[in-house]
N, C-alpha and C positions, 0 to 999 in steps of 0.2 A: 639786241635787235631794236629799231627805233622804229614806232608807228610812222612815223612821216617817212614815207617810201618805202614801205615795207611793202616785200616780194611774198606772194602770197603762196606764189607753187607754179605749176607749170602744166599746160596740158598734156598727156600722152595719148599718143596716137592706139589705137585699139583694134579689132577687127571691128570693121563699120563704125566705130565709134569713137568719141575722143574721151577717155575718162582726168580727173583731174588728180594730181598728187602734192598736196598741201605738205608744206616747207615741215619740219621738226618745232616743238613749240619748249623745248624745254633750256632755254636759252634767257640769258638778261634783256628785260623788255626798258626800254624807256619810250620817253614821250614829251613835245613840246607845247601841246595844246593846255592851257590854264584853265581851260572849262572842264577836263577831265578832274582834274586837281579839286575843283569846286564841288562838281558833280561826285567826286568820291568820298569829300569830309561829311557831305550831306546825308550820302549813303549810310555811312558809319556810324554816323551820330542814328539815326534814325532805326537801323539796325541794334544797335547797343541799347534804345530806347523799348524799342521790342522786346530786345533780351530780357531789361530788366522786368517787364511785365512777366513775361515768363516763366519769372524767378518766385514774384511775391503775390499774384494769383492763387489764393486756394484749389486744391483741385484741378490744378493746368492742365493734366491730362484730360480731364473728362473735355475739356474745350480743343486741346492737341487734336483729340478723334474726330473731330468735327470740322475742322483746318484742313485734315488728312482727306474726309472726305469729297471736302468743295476742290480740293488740288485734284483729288484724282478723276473727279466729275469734268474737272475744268479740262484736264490734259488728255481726258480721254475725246472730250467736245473735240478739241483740236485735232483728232485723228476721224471726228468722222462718228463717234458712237452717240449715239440720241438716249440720255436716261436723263430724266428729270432728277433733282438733287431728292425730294422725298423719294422719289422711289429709289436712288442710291441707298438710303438708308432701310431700306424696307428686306425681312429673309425673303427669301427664294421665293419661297409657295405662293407670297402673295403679289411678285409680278404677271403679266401677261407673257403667256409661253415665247408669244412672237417677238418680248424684248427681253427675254433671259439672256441672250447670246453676246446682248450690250451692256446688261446689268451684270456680267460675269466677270469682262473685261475691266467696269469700274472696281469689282471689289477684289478682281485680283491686284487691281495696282495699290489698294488698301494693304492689301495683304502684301505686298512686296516691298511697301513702304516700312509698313510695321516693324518686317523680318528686317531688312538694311539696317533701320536703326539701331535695332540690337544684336545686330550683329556686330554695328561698329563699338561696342563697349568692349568685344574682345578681339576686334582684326581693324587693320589700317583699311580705308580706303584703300579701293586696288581694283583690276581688272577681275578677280577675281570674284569679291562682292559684286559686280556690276554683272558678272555671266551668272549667278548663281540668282540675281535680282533678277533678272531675265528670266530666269527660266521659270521661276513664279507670275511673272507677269504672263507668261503666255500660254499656260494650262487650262486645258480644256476650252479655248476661244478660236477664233480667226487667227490662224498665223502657227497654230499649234506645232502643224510640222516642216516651219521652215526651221529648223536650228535653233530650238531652245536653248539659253544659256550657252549657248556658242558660238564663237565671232564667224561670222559670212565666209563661206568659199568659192562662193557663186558672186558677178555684179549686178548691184541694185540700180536704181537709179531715183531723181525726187522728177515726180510732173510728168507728164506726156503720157504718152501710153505704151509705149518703149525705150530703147535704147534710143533710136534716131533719132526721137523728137524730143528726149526729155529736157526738162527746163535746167536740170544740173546730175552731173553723171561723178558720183563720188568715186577715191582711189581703187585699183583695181583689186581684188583681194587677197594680191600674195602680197600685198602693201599693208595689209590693218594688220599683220602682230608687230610688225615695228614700230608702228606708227601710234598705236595704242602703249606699246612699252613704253614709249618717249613721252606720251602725255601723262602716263603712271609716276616715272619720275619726275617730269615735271612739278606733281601735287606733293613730294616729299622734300623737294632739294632746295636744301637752306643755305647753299651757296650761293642762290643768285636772291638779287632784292627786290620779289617783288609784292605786293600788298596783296594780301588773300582776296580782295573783293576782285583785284585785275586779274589777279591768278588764275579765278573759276569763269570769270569772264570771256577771258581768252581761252579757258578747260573749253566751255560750253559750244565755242563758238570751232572750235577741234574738234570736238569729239561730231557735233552735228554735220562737221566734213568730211570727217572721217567716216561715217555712218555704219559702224561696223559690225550691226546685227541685217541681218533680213529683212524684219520687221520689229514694228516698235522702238525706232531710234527714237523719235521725238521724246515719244515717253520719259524713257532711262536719261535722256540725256537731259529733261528740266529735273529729272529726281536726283542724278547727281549735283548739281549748284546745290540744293540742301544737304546731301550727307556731305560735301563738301565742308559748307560751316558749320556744321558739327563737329565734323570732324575735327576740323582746325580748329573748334572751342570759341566760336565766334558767337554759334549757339550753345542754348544750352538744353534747348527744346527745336526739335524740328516744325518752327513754327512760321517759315516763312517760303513761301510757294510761288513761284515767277509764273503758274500759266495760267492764272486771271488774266495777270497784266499781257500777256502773250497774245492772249486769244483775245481780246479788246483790240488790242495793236497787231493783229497777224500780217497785215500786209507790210507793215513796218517794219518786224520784225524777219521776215523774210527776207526784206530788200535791206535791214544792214547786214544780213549773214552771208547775202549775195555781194554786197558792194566791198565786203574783206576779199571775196574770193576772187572775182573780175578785176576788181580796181587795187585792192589792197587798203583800204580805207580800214582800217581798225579804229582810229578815233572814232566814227560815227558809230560803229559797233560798241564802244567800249562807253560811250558817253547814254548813248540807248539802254546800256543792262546797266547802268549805275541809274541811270532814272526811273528804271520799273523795282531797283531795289530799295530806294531811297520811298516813291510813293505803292509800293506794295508793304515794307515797313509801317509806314504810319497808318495806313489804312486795318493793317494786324492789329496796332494796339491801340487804333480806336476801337477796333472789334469790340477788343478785350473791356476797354472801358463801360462800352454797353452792356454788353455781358454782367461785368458786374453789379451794375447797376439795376440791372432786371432781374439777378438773382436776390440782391438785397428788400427789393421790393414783391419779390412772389414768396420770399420766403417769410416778410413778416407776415403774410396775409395766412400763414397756415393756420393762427388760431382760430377763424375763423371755422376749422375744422373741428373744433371741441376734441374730444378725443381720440379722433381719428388724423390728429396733427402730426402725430409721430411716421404712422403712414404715408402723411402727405408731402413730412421734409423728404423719405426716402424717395418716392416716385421722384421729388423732383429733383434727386440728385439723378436716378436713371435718367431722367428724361435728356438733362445734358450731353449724358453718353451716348443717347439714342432714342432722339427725338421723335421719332414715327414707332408707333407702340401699338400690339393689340389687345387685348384685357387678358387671353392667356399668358402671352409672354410677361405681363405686369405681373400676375399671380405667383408665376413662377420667378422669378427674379426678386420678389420681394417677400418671397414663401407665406404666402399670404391666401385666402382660401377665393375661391370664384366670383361668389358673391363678394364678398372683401373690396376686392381687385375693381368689381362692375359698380358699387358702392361711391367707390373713390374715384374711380373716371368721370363719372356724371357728376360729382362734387367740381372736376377741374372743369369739364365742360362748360357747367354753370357756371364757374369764377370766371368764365372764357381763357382759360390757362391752354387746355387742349381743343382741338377742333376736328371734328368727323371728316375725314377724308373721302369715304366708299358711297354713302346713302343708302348703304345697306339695311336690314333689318339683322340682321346675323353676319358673322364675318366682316367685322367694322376695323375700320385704320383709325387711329386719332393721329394727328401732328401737335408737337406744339411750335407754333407756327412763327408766334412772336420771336422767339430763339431762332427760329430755322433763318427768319426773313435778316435777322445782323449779321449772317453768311453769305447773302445773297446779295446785298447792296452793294 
């Protein structure tokens, strides 16, 4: 199938409505445009650049959970949930009752992140991981019980406040088990040629037409692009996340997932997600480079802690795991005794490593903020 004049699908007619039923994607894709070609070696490069950081990073993980949770903060923003990135990272007890319900939704998609990845060390990509992802994803939140982890049997729709008005009315739902089997093989079939970045590209831009949960497509459907390159060994660390770059660009990106559907324009589609992987790539591993270089630099200053330096490399390796910290959780995580814990916080305080959050006299938050802020930018 050739982007230049590609048929995108066709409407069906519905009761009162027109729902849309997007063409099969599991087919040879080519393309005449040379800017795609451009825009995908730059992808690549920039991507493989990532990887390699990934690779020879100390400690990747402890910065991985941290990646994990500006995606899930990001993707959840894009749905509408209000949690500040510290209070993503913050237990339970110490949000505001009135924002648990959106602090719940961030850390389930932590939690759905986590479980995917290691799930895929022992199962393919599949519809199956993707219903089982789901179904963590919407525990205990909004949405609970439209069909956890199971595709739609009912029609959704995106925009409006109905069927009548909506701004795009996805296929009807005895359409999504085919139509998700076809995008399934799609991501396995090495008989046709096409380049893993177009592959998940064209996945992404399916699967969001497809829509075939209830709720929570957005979500699953930017978390698959990452198990995606996982899976296919592009990564080696689930270290690269599309919904910064999404939610910066939302109207953009709306209007090329709409202009596949309407017009059939996939170039514009396919040149748009090779640009936010190409500069959400380098902006990872400048992360990473900062990162480094702030740990090299807070970690020589722990002599300053005389003999309490040993304590202070450990804090600061928690603190990368989980940079919003209270003096019990230090205690206990570093089995270290109360006073200990209260000891060494006021030492980071002082060095300005960590920063009071609360203004509390009791039941104090610290950040360390400097880290938090090389996520944020």
């Amino acid at each position: 199938m050739k982007f230049e004049g590609f048929e995108p699908g066709v409407w069906r007619q519905q009761y009162q409505y027109k729902s849309f039923s997007p063409v099969p994607v599991n087919v040879e894709w080519r393309w005449e445009d040379a800017r795609i070609n451009t825009l995908f070696e730059q992808a690549t490069r920039a991507l493989g650049e990532l990887n390699a950081f990934s690779l020879i990073v100390p400690d990747i993980d402890l910065f991985i959970e941290m990646h994990i949770a500006k995606e899930a903060n990001q993707s959840s923003r894009i749905e509408g949930t209000q949690t500040a990135m510290d209070e993503a990272l913050m237990s339970e007890e110490l949000i505001a009752p009135e924002k648990r319900d959106d602090w719940r939704q961030v850390r389930n998609y932590i939690d759905a992140i986590n479980t995917a990845i290691t799930e895929l060390e022992a199962l393919p990509l599949s519809n199956r991981l993707l219903r089982e992802t789901h179904a963590i994803l919407m525990r205990g939140v909004r949405g609970e019980h439209k069909m956890p982890g199971e595709f739609r049997t009912s029609q959704n729709w995106i925009g409006g406040s109905g069927l009548k008005d909506a701004a795009f009315v996805p296929p009807h739902p005895s359409e999504v088990p085919d139509l998700m089997s076809d995008l399934e093989k799609f991501w396995h079939n090495d008989a046709i040629q096409v380049p893993d970045l177009i592959r998940i590209a064209i996945s992404h831009y399916q699967f969001e037409t497809i829509h075939p949960f209830c709720d929570g497509n957005g979500r699953i459907g930017r978390l698959l692009i990452t198990l995606y390159l996982v899976s296919k060994g592009m990564l080696e660390k689930p270290a690269l996340y599309l919904s910064d770059f999404f939610e910066r660009n939302r109207a953009s990106y709306y209007d090329a997932l709409m202009a596949v559907r309407t017009s059939g324009d996939m170039n514009h589609w396919i040149r748009f997600f090779l640009t936010g992987v190409a500069e959400t790539a380098r902006k990872g591993r400048d992360t990473y480079q900062h990162v480094l270089a702030l740990r090299m630099k807070e970690e020589a200053r722990m002599h300053e802690l005389g003999r309490r330096g040993k304590n202070g490399l450990a804090l600061l390796r928690l603190l990368y795991r989980r940079p919003v910290v209270t003096v019990p959780q230090i205690s206990t995580a570093l089995h270290i005794s109360s006073p200990t814990a209260n000891m060494l916080v006021g030492d980071f305080v002082r060095m300005g490593i960590l920063q009071e959050l609360t203004g509390y006299a009791r039941n104090r938050v610290f950040a360390f903020e400097t880290y938090l802020k090389l996520f944020l930018s």
